[in-house]
Steps between C-alpha positions, in 0.01 A plus 500: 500500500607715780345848505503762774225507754462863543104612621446200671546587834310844395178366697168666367676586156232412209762285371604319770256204452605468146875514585468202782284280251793557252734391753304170615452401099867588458569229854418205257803553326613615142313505197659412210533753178379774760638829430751621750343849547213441702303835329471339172370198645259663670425714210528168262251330689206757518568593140483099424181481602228485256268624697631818573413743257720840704800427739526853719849525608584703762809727589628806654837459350503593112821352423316146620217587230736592247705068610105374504412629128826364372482194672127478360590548133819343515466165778156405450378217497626298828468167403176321559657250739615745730122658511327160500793388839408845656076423427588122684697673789222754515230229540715283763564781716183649481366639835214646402683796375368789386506770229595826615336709238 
């Protein structure tokens, strides 16, 4: 899917890491059933995972809170496919990254 790359070039950014891994996994190509907003597959994916027991979503903007809780009670689940293709990307890409937090 094609999706803006705005904060990548912001070097030193806390998200910057995370934004140029999403941009290598998205390099192998489409993955079928994804959702086309790129938020709720993020949000889809952490939320799918069973080991998570709190997902801490962050914003400055409240109107994006107010798109994340709707797209929470009203999107969710992303299909398991999509999370287990984004778990095998993860795992072939794998540099040694790191969590942030």
């Amino acid at each position: 899917k094609s999706r803006p790359e705005a904060g990548i070039d912001d070097a030193g950014r806390y998200n910057t890491p995370y934004l140029l891994r999403a941009k290598e996994i998205r390099s192998l190509g489409p993955i079928e059933n994804e959702p086309d907003d790129g938020i709720l597959t993020a949000l889809g994916f952490t939320l799918g995972d069973r080991n998570a027991n709190v997902a801490i979503v962050g914003t400055t903007n409240p109107k994006h809170m107010a798109t994340n809780i709707k797209q929470i009670e009203n999107d969710l689940p992303i299909p398991e496919s999509v999370i287990n293709e984004l778990k095998t990307r993860f795992e072939q890409l794998d540099k040694d990254w790191a969590q942030r937090t």
